[in-house]
Each structure stands twice: as structure tokens, then as C-alpha cells.
C-alpha positions as CSV (number, residue, x, y, z in Angstrom):
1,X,0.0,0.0,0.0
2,X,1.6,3.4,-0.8
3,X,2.1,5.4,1.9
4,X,0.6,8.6,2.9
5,X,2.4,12.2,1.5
6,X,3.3,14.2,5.0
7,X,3.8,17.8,4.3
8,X,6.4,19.4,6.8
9,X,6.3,23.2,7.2
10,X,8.9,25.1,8.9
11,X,8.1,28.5,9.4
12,X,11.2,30.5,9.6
13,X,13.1,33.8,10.7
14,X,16.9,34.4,10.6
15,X,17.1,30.4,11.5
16,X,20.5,30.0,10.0
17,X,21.9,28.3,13.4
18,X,20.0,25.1,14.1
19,X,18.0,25.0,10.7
20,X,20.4,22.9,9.2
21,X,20.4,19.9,11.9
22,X,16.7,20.5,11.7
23,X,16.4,19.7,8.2
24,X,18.7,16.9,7.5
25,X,16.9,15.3,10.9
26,X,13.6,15.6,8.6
27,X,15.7,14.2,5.3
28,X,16.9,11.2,7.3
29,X,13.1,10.2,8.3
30,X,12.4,6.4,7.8
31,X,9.6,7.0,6.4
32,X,9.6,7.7,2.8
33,X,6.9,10.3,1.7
34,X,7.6,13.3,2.5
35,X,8.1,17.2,1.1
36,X,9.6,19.7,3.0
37,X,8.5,23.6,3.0
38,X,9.9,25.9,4.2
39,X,8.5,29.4,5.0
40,X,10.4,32.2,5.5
41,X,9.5,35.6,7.2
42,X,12.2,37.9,6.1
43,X,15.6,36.4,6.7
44,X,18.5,38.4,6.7
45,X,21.2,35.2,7.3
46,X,21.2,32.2,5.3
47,X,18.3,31.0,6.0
48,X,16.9,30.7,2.2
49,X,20.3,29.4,1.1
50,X,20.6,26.6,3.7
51,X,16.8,25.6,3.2
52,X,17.5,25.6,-0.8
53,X,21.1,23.5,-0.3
54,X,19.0,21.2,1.8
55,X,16.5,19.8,-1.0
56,X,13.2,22.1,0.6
57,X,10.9,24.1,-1.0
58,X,11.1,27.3,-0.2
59,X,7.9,30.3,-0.1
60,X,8.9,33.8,0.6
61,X,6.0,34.8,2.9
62,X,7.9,38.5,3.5
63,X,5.8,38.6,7.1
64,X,7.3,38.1,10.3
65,X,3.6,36.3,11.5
66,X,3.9,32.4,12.3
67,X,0.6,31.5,12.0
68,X,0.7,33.6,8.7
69,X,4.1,31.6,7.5
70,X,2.2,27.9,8.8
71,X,-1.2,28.7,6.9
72,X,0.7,29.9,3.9
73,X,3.2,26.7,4.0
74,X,0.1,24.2,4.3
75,X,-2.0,26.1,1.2
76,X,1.0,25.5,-1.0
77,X,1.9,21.8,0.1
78,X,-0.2,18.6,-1.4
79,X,0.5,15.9,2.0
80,X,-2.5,14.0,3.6
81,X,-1.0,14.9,6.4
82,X,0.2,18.3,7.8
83,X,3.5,18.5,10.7
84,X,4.8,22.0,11.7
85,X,7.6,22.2,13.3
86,X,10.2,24.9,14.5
87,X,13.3,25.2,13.3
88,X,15.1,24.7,15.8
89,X,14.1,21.3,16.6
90,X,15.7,17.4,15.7
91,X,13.5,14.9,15.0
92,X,14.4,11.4,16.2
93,X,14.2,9.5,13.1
94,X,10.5,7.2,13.8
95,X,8.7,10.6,14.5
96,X,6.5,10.8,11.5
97,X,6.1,6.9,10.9
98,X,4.9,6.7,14.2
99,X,2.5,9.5,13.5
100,X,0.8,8.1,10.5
101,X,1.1,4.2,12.1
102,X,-1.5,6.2,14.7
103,X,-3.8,7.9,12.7
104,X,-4.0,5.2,9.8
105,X,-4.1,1.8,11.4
106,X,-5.7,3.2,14.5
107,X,-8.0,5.8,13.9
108,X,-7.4,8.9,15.4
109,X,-7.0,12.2,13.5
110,X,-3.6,13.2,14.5
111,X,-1.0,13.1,17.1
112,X,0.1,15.1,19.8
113,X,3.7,15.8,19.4
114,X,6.2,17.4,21.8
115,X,9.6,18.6,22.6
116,X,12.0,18.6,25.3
117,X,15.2,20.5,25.9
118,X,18.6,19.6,24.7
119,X,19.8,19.9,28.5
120,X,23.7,19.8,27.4
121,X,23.4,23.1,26.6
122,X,23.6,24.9,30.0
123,X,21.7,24.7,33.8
124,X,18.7,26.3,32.4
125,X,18.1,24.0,29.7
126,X,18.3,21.1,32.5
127,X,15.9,23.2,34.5
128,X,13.6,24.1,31.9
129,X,13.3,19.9,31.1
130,X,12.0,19.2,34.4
131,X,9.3,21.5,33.9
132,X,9.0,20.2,29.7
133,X,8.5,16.3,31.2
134,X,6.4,17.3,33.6
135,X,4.3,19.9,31.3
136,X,3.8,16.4,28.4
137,X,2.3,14.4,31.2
138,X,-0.8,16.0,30.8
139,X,-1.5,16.2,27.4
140,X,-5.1,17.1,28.1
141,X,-4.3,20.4,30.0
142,X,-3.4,23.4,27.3
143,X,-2.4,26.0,30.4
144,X,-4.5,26.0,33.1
145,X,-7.6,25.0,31.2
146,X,-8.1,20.8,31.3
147,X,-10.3,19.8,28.6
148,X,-11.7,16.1,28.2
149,X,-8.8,14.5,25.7
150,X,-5.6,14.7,24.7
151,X,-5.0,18.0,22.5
152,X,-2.0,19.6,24.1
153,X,0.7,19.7,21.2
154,X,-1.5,18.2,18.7
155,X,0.8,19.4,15.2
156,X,0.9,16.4,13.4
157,X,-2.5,16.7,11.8
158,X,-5.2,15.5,8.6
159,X,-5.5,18.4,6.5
160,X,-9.1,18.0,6.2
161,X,-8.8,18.8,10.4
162,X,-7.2,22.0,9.8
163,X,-9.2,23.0,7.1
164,X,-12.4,22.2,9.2
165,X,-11.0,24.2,12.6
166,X,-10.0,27.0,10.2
167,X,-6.1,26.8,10.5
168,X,-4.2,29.1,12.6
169,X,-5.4,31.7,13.4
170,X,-3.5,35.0,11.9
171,X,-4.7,38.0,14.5
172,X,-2.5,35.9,16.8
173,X,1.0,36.1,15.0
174,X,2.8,34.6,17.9
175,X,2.8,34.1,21.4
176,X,-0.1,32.2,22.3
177,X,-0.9,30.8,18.7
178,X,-0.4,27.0,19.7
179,X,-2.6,27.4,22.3
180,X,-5.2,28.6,20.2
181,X,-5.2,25.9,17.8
182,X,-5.2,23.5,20.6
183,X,-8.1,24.9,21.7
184,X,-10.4,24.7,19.1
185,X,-9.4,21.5,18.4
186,X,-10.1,20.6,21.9
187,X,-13.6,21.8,20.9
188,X,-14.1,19.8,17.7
189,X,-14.8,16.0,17.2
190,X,-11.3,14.9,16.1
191,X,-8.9,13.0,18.4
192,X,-5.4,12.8,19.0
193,X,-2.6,9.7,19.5
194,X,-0.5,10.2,21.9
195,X,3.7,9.3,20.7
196,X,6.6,8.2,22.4
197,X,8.8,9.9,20.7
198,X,10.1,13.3,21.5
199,X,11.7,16.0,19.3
200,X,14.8,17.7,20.9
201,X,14.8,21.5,21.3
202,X,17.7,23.1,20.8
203,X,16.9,26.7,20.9
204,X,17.6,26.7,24.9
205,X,18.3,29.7,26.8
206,X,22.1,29.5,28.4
207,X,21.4,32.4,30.7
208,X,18.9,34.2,32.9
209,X,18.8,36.9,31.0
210,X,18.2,35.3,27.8
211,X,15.0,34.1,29.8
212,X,13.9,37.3,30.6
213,X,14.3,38.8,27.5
214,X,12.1,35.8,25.8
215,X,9.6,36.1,27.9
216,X,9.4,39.7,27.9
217,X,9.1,39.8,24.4
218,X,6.6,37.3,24.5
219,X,4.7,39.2,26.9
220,X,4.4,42.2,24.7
221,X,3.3,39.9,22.0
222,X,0.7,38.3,24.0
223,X,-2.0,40.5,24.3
224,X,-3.1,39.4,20.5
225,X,-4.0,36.1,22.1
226,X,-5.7,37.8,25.3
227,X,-7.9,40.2,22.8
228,X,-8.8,37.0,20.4
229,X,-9.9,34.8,22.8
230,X,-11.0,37.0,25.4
231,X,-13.2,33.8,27.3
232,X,-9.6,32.0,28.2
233,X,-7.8,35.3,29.2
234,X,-6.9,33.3,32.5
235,X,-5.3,30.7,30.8
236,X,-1.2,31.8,30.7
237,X,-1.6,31.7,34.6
238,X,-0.1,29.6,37.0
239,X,-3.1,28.8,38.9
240,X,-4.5,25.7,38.1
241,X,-0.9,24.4,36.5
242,X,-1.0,21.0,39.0
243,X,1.7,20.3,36.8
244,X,4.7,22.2,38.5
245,X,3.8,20.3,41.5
246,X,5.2,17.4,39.6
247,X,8.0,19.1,38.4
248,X,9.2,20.8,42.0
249,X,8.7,17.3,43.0
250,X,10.9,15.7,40.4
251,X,13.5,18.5,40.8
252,X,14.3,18.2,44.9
253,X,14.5,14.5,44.0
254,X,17.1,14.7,41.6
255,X,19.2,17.6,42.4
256,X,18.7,20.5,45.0
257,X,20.4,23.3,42.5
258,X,17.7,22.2,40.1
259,X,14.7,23.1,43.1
260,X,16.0,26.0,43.5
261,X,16.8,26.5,39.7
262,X,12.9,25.9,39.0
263,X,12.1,28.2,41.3
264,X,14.2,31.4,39.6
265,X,13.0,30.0,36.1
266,X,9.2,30.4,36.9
267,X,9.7,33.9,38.7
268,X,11.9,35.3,35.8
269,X,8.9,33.9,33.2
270,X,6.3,35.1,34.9
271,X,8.0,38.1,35.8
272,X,9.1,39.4,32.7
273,X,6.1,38.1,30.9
274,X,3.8,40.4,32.7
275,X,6.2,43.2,32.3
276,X,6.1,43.0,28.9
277,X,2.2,42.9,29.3
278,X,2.3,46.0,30.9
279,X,4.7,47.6,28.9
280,X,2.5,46.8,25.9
281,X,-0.8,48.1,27.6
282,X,1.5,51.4,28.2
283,X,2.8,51.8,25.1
284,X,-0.4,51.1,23.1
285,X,-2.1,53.9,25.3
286,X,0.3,56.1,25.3
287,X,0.0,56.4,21.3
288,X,-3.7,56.5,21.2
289,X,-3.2,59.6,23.4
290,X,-0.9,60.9,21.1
């Protein structure tokens, strides 16, 4: 039986430092049908010319907007199956046969897929996987809002499923945009496998600050998602995360640095993240003023 065509989209932005590994971790798949596009925002590095050298397609989308970049990469590829993944990512070489084992042979509509830190890349990687392995064990929480099934990281998907939820959704460019897909799959009739295997992440923060200014920038980003989906404004907060329990847990276990690390993690993201919030809120008033 010929296998199914899986369509991988990588939307990208000045990605010239891990997009290489990322690609030739999709070319050396063992399964067989696949096409590669990539999606690029802008890039001033060698993005294109890597993605090109590398056998992809390549769509200059000219717009820094992720969800923009994804929606464009899946109207101009032909798979039965959609995957997006970042750039900055390694697939372990079963990924996407173990993907379309679940959805053709046993039913469901997609998978949930997920990464965890590359932790040989510094103490906050380590720290920031302890939370990641503790975050994938409940794939039916997206935030603080549990739904019913399994949706959290659902990526790998029919494209007759994203073309009935609508896609992503462009008002929310980034920060927040996975969580609103998840959510309105979590509100349709499709279901998701759950995989063993794990993408690494490789775009790990090696200092604090790096974390802060992430998160910061996320925070001034995220008020697109708090405007769009204005009935789950509650749901970047840490209340009802029962997961970090786990995690604190896991972390005093192993390694008391690691505790303690957790503990400086969380407050710099949460931190900075509402700073930027702020600062947006500020910013945004202070023009209309103007």
C-alpha cells in the first residue's frame, strides 16, 4: 500500500543556526513520503540558502507572523497529512512513521507531538526539562484550562482537520498561537494519539537573561492572544498548572540546585512576561493619546 504524502512546514526567521540539523533530521526520516517547506519571514542570514542547499521548497511569505508563515506553508503543500515544526528542533528518526502508524491503522485524527530541551546546553536547559517532562504528562491540560482528551501539542495533523477548525489563526502572529489551535481542536470532534517519541529542542536559553528577554518579548506579544480569545484570558496563569507540582517534585529528587533553579525560572517567566504585558498596555495607550 503506498504510503501517505506528509507535508512538513517550517516556518522560519533568521534560523541559519540550528535549521540545518533541523532539516537533515527531517531528510533522514524512515519514512519515505515526504516534502519539505519551508516558509520564511524575512531572513537576513542564510536561511533561504541553507533551506535551498537542503532539498526544501522554499515560499517567501515576507511577514514576520507564524501563523501567517504555517497557513501559507500548508496552502502550498499537497500531503494528507500536515506536521509543523520549528526550526530549531531534531526529530528522532521514527517521528513521523509513528504519526501516520497512529492515525492510519488506529483511527485517530492526529497526534500530539512534543519537545523537550537539549539539556547539554547549559543549567537552564536542564531546568527548563524538568518542567517540559512534567508539562507532556498532561497532554489534556493546554495551560491551566483541562479539557476532556488529549490536545495539548496536537501538530501532526489530517489536513481535512485543519481546514475544518480554520487553520491558525493569523490575529495571533505569535505568542499564544499554539494554544489557540489546541483549543479549538479541543472543541471539535477529532482526536489525538499520543507518541513516544520526543523531538529535541535546541533553541535553549544559556542564561537568565536570555530568559527574561524571551519572555518579555513574549509578553508584549501576548496581548493578541488575550484580545482574540477573550473567554480564556486566565489561561497563561499559573493557577491551576497542577503540573509544577510534579515538576518541583521531580527536581528536589534529583538535584537541589535544580529546586532552587525551577524556582528562579518560573519567577523570571512570569515576571518578565507580565512586564512586557504592561509595557504593551503602556505603550499602546500612550500612542492612542498621542
Amino acid at each position: 500500500m503506498e504510503k501517505p504524502l506528509v507535508s512538513i512546514v517550517v516556518p522560519v526567521l533568521n534560523s541559519e543556526k540550528t535549521l540545518k540539523k533541523c532539516l537533515k533530521s527531517v531528510m533522514n526520516q524512515n519514512y519515505g513520503n515526504i516534502e519539505v517547506t519551508v516558509v520564511d519571514g524575512g531572513s537576513h542570514d542564510k536561511t533561504v540558502e541553507i533551506s535551498e542547499d537542503m532539498g526544501a521548497k522554499v515560499i517567501d511569505a515576507n511577514v514576520a507572523s507564524m501563523t501567517k508563515q504555517t497557513n501559507m506553508g500548508i496552502s502550498n503543500s499537497r500531503g494528507k497529512y500536515i506536521y509543523r515544526i520549528d526550526s530549531d528542533v531534531i526529530l528522532p528518526q521514527d517521528i513521523v512513521g509513528e504519526c501516520v502508524e497512529k492515525c492510519e491503522f488506529e483511527g485517530y485524527d492526529g497526534a500530539c507531538v512534543f519537545w523537550l530541551p537539549d539539556e547539554s546546553i547549559s543549567f537552564w536547559a536542564k531546568v527548563r526539562r524538568i518542567e517540559k517532562e512534567s508539562y507532556v504528562e498532561t497532554p489534556n491540560c493546554v495551560g491551566s484550562i483541562k479539557y476532556d482528551k488529549n490536545v495539548l501539542g496536537a501538530r501532526f495533523l489530517r489536513r481535512d482537520v485543519i481546514d475544518t477548525v480554520g487553520g491558525f489563526d493569523e490575529d495571533i502572529s505569535t505568542a499564544g498561537e499554539d494554544y489557540a489551535l489546541y483549543n479549538k481542536l479541543a472543541e471539535s470532534d477529532f482526536h489525538f494519539a499520543l507518541i513516544k517519541s520526543r523531538e529535541k529542542h535546541l533553541g535553549e536559553p544559556k542564561r537568565i537573561k536570555d530568559i527574561i528577554r524571551k519572555n518579555f518579548r513574549y509578553g508584549t506579544a501576548l496581548m493578541q492572544f488575550l484580545e482574540n480569545q477573550k473567554e480564556k484570558k486566565n489561561q497563561f496563569s499559573p493557577a491551576g498548572r497542577t503540573y509544577l507540582i510534579k515538576a518541583f517534585e521531580t527536581a528536589f529528587k534529583d538535584n537541589l540546585a535544580l529546586f532552587f533553579g525551577l524556582m528562579v525560572y518560573l519567577f523570571a517567566v512570569y515576571t518578565s512576561t507580565a512586564t512586557g504585558v504592561v509595557y504593551y498596555k503602556f505603550t499602546t495607550r500612550t500612542k492612542n493619546v498621542a
